[in-house]
SEDO-490623 format. One record per residue (C-alpha): residue number from 1; residue in one letter; chain; x, y, z. Coordinates in nm, 3 decimals, padded with zeros to 5 digits. Example, Ala and Ser with C-alpha at 12.3 -4.5 7.8 and 13.67 -1.06 7.14 Angstrom:
2
  num  residu  chaine        X        Y        Z
    1       A       A   01.230  -00.450   00.780
    2       S       A   01.367  -00.106   00.714
This chain:
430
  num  residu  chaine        X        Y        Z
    1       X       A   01.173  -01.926   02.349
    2       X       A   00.956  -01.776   02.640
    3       X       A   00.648  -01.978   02.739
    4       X       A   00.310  -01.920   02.613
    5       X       A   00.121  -01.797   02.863
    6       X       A  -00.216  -01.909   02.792
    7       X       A  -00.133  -02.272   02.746
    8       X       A   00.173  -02.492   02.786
    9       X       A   00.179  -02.654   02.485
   10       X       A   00.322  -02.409   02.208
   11       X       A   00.107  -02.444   01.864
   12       X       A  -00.173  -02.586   02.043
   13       X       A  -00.457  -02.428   02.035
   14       X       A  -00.670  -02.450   02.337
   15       X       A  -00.975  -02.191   02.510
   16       X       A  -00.854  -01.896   02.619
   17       X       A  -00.816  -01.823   02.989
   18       X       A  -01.110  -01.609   03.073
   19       X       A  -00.863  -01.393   03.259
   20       X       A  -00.672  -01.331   02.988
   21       X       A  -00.940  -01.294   02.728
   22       X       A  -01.027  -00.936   02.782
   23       X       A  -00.606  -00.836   02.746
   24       X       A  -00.493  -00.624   02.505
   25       X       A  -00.216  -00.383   02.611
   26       X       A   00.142  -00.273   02.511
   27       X       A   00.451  -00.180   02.749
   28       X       A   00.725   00.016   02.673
   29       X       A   01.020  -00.131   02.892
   30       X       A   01.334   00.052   02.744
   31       X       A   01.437   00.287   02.525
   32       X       A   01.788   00.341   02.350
   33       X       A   01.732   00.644   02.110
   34       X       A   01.396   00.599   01.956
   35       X       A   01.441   00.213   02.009
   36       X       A   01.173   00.038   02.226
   37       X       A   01.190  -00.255   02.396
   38       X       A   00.849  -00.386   02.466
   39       X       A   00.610  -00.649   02.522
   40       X       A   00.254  -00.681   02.336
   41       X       A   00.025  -00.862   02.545
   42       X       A  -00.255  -01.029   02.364
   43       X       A  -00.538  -01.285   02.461
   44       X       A  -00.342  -01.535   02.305
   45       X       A  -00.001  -01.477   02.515
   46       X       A   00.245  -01.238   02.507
   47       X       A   00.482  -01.119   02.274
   48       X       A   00.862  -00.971   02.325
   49       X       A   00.906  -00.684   02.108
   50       X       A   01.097  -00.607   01.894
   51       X       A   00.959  -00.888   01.751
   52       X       A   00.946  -01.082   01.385
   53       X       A   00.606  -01.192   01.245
   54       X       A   00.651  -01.510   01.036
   55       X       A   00.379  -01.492   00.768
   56       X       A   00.139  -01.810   00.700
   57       X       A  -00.094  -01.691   00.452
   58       X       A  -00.317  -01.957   00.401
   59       X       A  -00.328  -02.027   00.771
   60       X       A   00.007  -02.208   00.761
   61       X       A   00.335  -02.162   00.711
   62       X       A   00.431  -02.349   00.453
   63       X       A   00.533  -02.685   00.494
   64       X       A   00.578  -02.664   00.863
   65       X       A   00.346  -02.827   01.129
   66       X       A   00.212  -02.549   01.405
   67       X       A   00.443  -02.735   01.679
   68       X       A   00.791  -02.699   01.460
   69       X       A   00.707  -02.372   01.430
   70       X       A   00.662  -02.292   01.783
   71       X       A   01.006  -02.456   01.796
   72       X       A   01.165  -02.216   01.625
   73       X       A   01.102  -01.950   01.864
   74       X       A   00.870  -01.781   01.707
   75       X       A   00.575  -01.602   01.892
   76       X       A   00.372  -01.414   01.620
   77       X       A   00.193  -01.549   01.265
   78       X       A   00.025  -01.309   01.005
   79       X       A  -00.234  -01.464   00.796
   80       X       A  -00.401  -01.324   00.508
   81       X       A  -00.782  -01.207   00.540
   82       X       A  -00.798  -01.244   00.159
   83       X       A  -00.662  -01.564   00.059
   84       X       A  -00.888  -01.734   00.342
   85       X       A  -01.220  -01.529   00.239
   86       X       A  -01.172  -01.725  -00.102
   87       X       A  -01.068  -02.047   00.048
   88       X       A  -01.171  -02.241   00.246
   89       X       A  -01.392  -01.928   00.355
   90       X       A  -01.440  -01.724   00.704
   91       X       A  -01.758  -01.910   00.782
   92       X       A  -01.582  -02.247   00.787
   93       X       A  -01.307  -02.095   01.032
   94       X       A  -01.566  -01.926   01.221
   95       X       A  -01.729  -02.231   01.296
   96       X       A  -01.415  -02.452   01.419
   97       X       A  -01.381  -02.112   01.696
   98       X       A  -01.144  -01.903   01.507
   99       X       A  -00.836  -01.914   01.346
  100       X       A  -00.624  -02.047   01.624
  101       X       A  -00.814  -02.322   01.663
  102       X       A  -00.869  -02.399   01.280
  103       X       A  -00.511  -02.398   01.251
  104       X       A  -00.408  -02.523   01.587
  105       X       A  -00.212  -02.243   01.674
  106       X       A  -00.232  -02.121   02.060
  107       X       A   00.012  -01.765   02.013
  108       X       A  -00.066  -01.475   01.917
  109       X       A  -00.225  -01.384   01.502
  110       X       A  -00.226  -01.111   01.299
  111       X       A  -00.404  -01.058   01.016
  112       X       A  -00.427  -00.780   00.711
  113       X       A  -00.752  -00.635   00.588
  114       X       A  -00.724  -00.704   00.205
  115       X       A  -00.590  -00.402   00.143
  116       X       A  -00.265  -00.547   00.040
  117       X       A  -00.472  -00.727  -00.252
  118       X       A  -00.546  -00.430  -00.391
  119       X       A  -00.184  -00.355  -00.482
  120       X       A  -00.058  -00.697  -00.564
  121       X       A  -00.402  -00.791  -00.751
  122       X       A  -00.382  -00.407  -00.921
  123       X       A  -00.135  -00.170  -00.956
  124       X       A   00.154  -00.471  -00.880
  125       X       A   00.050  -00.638  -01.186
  126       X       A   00.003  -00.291  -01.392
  127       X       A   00.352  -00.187  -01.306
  128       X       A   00.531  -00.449  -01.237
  129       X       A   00.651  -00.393  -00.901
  130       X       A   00.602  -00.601  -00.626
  131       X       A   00.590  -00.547  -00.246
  132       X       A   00.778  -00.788  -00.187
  133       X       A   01.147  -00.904  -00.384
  134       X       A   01.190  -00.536  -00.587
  135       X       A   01.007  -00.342  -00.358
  136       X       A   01.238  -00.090  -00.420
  137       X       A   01.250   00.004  -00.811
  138       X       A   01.524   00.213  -00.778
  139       X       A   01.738  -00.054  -00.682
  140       X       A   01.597  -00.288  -00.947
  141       X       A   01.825  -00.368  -01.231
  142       X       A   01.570  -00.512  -01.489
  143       X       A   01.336  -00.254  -01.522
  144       X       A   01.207  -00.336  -01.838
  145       X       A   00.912  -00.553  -01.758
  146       X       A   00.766  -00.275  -01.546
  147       X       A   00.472  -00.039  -01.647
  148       X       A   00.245  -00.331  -01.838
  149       X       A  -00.046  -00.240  -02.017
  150       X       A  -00.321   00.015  -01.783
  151       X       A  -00.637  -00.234  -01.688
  152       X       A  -00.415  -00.593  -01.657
  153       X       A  -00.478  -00.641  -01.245
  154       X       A  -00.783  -00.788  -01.110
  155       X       A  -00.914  -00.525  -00.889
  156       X       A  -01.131  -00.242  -00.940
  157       X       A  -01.122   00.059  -00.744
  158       X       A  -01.394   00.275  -00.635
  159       X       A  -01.497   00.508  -00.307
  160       X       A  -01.665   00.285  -00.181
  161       X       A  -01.440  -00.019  -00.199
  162       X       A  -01.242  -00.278  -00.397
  163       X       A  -01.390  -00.527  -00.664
  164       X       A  -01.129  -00.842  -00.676
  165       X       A  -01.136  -01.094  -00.963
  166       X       A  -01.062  -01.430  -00.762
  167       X       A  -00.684  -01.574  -00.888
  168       X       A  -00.854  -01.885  -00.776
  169       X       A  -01.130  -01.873  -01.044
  170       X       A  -01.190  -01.564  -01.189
  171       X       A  -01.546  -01.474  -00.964
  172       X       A  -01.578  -01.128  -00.849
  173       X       A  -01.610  -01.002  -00.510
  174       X       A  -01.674  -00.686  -00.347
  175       X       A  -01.457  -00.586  -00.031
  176       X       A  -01.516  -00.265   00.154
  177       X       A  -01.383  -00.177   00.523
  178       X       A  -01.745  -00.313   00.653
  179       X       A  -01.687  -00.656   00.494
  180       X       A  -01.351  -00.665   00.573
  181       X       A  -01.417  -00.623   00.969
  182       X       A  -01.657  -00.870   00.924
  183       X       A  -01.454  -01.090   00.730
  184       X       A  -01.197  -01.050   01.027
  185       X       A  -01.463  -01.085   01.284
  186       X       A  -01.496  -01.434   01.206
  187       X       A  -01.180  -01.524   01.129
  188       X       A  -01.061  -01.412   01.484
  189       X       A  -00.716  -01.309   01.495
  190       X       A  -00.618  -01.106   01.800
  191       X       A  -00.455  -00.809   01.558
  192       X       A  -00.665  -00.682   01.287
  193       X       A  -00.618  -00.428   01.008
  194       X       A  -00.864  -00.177   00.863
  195       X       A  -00.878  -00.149   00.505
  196       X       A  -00.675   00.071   00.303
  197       X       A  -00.555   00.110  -00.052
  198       X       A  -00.189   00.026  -00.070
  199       X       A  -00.013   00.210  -00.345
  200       X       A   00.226   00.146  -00.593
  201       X       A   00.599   00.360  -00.637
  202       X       A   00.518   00.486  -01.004
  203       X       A   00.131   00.627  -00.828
  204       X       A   00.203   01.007  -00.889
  205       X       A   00.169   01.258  -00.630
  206       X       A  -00.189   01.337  -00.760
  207       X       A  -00.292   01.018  -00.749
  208       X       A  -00.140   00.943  -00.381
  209       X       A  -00.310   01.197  -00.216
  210       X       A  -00.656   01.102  -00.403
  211       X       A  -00.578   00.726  -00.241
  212       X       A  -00.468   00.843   00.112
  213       X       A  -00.759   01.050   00.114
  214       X       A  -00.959   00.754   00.046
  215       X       A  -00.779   00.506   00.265
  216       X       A  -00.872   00.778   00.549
  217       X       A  -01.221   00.774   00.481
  218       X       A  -01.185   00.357   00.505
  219       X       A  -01.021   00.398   00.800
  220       X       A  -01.265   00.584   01.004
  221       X       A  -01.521   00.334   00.836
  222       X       A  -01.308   00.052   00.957
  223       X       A  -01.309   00.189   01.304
  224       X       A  -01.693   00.219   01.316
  225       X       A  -01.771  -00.091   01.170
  226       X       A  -01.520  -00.259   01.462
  227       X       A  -01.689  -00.046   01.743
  228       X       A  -02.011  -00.117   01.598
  229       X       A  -01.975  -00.517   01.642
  230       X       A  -01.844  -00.765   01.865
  231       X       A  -01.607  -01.064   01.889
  232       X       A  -01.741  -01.409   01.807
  233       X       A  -01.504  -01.621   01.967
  234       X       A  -01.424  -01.571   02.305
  235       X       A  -01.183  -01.299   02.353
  236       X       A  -01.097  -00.880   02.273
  237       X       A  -00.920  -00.805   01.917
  238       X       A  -00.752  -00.518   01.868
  239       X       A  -00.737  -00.285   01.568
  240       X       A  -00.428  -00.143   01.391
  241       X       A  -00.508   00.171   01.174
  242       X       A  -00.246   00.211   00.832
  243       X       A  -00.035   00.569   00.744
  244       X       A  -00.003   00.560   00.367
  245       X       A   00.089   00.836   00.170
  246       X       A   00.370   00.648  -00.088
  247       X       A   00.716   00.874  -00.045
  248       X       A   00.561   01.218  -00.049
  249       X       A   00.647   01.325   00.267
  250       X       A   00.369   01.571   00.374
  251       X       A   00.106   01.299   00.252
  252       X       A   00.309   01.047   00.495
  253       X       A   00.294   01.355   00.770
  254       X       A  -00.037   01.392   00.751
  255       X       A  -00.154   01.035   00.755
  256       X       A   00.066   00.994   01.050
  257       X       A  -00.141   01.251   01.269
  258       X       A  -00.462   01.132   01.160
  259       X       A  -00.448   00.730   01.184
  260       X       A  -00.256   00.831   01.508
  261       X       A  -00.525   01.083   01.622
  262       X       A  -00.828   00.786   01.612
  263       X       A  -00.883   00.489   01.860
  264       X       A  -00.703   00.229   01.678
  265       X       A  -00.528  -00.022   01.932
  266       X       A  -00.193   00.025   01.711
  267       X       A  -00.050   00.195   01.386
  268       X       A   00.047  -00.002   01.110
  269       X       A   00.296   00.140   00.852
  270       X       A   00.254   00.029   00.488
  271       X       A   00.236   00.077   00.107
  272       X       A   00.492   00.205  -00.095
  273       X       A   00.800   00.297   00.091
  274       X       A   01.002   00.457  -00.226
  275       X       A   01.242   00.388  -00.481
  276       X       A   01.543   00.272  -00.250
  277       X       A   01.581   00.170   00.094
  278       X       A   01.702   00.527   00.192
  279       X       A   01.359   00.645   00.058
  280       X       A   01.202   00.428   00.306
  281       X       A   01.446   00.512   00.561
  282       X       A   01.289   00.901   00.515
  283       X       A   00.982   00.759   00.521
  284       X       A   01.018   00.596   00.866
  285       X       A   01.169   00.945   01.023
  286       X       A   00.871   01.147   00.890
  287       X       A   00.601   00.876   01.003
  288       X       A   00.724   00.727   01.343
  289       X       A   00.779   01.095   01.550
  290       X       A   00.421   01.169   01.465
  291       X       A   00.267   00.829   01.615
  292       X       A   00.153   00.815   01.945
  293       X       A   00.393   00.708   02.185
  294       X       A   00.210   00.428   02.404
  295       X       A   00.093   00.242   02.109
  296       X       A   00.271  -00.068   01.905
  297       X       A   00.356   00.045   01.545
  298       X       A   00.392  -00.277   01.267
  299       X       A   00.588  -00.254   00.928
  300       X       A   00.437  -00.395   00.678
  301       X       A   00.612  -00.631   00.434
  302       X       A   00.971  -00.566   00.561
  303       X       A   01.212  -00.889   00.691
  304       X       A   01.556  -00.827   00.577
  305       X       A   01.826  -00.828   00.847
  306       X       A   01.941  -00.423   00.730
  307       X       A   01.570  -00.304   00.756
  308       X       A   01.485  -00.450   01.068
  309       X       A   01.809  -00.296   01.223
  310       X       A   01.672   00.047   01.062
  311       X       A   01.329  -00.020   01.166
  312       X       A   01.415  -00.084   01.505
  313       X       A   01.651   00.192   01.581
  314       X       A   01.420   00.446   01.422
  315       X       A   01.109   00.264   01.688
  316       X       A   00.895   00.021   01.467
  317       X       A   00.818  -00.301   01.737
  318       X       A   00.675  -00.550   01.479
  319       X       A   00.732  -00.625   01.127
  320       X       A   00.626  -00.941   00.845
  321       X       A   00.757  -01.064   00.573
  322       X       A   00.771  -01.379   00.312
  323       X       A   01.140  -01.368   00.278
  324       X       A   01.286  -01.572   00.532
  325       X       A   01.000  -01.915   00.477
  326       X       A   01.014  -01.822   00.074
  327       X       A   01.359  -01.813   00.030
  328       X       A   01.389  -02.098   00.258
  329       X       A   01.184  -02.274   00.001
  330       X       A   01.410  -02.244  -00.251
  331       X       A   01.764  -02.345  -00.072
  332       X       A   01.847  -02.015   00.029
  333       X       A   01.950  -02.011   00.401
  334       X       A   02.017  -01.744   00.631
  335       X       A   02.325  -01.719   00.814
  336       X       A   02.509  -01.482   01.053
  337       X       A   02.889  -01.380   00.877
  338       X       A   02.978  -01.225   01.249
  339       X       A   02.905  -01.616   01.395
  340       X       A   03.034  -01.794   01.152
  341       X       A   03.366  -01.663   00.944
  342       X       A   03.316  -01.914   00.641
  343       X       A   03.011  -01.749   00.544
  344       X       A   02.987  -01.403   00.367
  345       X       A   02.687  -01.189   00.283
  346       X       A   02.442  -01.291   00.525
  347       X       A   02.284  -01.558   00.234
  348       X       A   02.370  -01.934   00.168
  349       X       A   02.243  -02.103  -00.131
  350       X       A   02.257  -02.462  -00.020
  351       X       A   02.220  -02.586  -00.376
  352       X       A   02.570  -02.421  -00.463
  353       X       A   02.804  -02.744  -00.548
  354       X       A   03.066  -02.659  -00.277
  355       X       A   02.858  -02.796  -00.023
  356       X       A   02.784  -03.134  -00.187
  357       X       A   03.075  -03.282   00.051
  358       X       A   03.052  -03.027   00.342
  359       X       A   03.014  -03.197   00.649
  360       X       A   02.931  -02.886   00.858
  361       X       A   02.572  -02.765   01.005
  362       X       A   02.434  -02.512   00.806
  363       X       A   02.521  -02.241   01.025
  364       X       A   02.842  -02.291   01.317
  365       X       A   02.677  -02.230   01.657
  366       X       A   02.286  -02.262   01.563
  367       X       A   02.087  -02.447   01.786
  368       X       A   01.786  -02.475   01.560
  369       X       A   01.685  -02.858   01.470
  370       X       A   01.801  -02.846   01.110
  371       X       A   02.141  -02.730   01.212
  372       X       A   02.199  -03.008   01.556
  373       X       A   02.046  -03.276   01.311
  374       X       A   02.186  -03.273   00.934
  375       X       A   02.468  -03.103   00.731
  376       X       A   02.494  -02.918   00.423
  377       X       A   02.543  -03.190   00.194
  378       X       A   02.290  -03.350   00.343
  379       X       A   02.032  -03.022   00.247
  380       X       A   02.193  -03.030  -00.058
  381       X       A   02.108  -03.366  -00.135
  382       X       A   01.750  -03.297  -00.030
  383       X       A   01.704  -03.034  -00.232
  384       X       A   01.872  -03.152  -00.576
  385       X       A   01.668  -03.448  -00.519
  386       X       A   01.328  -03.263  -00.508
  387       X       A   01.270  -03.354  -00.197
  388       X       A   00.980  -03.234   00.053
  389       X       A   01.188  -03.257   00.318
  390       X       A   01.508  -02.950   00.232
  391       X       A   01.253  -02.702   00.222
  392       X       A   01.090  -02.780   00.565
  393       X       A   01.430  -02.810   00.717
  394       X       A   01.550  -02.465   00.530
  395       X       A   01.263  -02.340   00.680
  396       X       A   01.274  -02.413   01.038
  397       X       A   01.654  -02.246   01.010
  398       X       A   01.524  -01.917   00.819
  399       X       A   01.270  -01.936   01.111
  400       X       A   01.510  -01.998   01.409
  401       X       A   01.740  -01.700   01.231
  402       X       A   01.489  -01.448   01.286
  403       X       A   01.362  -01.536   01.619
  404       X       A   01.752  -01.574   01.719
  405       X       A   01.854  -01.231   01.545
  406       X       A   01.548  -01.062   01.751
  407       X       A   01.652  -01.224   02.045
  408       X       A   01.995  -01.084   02.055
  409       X       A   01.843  -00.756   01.936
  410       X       A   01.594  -00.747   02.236
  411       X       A   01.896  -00.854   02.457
  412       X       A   02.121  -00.559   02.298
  413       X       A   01.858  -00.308   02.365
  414       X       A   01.831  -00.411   02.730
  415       X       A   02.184  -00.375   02.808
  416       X       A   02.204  -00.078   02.566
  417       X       A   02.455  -00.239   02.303
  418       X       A   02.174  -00.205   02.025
  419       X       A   02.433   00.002   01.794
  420       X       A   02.714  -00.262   01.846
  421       X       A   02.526  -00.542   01.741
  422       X       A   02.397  -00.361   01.447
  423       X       A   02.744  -00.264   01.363
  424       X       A   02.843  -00.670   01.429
  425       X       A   02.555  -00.816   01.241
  426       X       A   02.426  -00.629   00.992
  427       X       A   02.696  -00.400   00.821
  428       X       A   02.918  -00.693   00.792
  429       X       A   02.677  -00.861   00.540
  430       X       A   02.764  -00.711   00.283
């Protein structure tokens, strides 16, 4: 894990060093092919890119203390603008300093505008995909609960913004990009998003274009609104503008060139990326040649260890997702087949009754704490037993996984040996 450098004490949160308060900047070390090795340097320390963003949504990730997670390796959070406008409410993070000190968290946060809200609150719910799990319908064998009735999701859509009916308890509220800059204002991350509409794969062409349109018009709103106010807690955010444009390739084009053509700090990448993962492999080779060159470019909502080798090779530096902490949550553990011969697929479900006796870590050769401390059976035990502790321990492995797997990517694209670990690692999972 490299050191923190505004504090020594990973997942502490402490001032920020005046020097370093004012940095925002992104280097492009390497390059093998349209790979980048990089580093993102933030007020809150710098980041080694490519680079995993573990995702604690409500300020935390789940069931993990700020210091275990800093154990893992891992240098990046993304929290969700949304969740903490409803609770416990920007205000109340504002006034502890921010959300690094609210959460005690000294590294580096990202955080989304809302926009994602108005897919999973909307359209998600209407059609019954999800971002996240089927993201792909075309790969999704149970189709049938898709397409629910027109008007079930909690959002309302308009030019001027988003009206969200709280899942909390059903009160309305009103984002736009101004109130989501705000919103972010006080909640202080050092990566912000401006607000978009995220769109669903069954949108139609028609109605793509009449959302990218939109989200373009938010976007230079977004931008405005950030120029037009300043940061309340010590130290420079930066501000990622979104390309959108679902899987029609000239909408995807032309969102590239203009989110890339304004000020924005860095590009983001996100709503729907098609029907299969080859769709959003198109997607990426349309969107990424278009994006300026010198600036970091996030996927949004992408984790699995197949993507991030696509991502990577075809130049995306950052991306989040639930999958690794979620599934952890529910026994299923990450593992590497080409470090470990026993293991096949790349997934181990800890609950499976083959392990009850195993005696082994969960992965041969891990050096996270989970794996050095306890064995399979022992997991097992913890989770058949319902307790709190298997999914904190499955979690710190997930976590040490991806920080591990990015390592050995950042390592591979140094020594330019990027496609052999991708043919080592990922192909052999399935």
């Amino acid at each position: 894990m490299e050191k923190n450098t505004v504090t020594g004490q990973a997942g502490r949160a402490e001032p920020v060093d005046p020097a370093a308060a004012d940095v925002f900047a992104f280097d492009v070390l390497a390059e093998h092919g349209r790979a980048r090795l990089g580093r993102l340097r933030t007020p809150h320390g710098a980041v080694a890119t490519p680079a995993f963003v573990a995702v604690g949504t409500q300020a935390t990730v789940k069931s993990l203390a700020p210091e275990a997670v800093a154990a893992t390796g891992t240098s990046l959070l993304f929290a969700n603008t949304y969740h903490l406008y409803l609770r416990p409410g920007a205000e109340l993070v504002a006034r502890h300093g921010g959300l690094h000190r609210f959460m005690r968290w000294d590294a580096p946060i990202l955080t989304d505008s809302g926009g994602f809200q108005v897919f999973s609150l909307g359209a998600s719910i209407e059609h019954g995909v999800g971002k996240i799990g089927n993201i792909f319908p075309g790969e999704d064998q149970d189709r049938s609960r898709r397409r629910l009735a027109a008007g079930s999701g909690m959002v309302a859509v308009d030019e001027d913004g988003v009206v969200f009916k709280s899942h909390i308890d059903g009160s309305k509220h009103r984002f736009d990009p101004e109130t989501s800059i705000a919103v972010q204002r006080r909640l202080g991350a050092d990566m912000v998003l401006a607000f978009d509409e995220c769109t669903s794969p069954l949108h139609d062409e028609a109605y793509t274009r009449r959302s990218l349109e939109r989200t373009h018009r938010w976007a230079a709103r977004s931008l405005a609104a950030f120029q037009g106010t300043a940061p309340l807690h010590g130290y420079r955010q930066a501000l990622y503008g979104i390309v959108q444009g679902g899987a029609f390739r000239d909408q995807r084009e032309d969102s590239a060139r203009f989110i890339g053509s304004l000020a924005f700090d860095g590009i983001a990448i996100g709503g729907n990326l098609g029907a299969t993962r080859a769709d959003m492999h198109a997607i990426l080779d349309w969107t990424l040649p278009l994006l300026p060159s010198g600036k970091p470019r996030h996927l949004l909502g992408i984790g699995d260890v197949e993507s991030i080798f696509e991502a990577v090779a075809r130049g995306v530096d950052t991306f989040d997702c639930v999958m690794p902490t979620r599934n952890a949550r529910t026994g299923t553990l990450l593992v590497r087949p080409d470090l470990d011969p026993t293991v096949r697929g790349g997934r181990l479900n800890i609950t499976n009754a083959r392990f009850q006796s195993d005696l082994g870590p969960v992965q041969a050769g891990c050096d996270c704490y989970t794996c050095r401390t306890f064995s399979r059976a022992y997991l097992r035990h913890l989770f058949k037993a319902g307790e709190s502790l298997g999914p904190q321990l499955a979690t710190i492995h997930n976590l040490r996984f991806m920080a591990r797997l990015m390592e050995d990517v950042r390592e591979a694209l140094a020594a330019g040996m990027f496609a052999e670990l991708w043919t080592r690692v990922a192909r052999r999972e399935s």
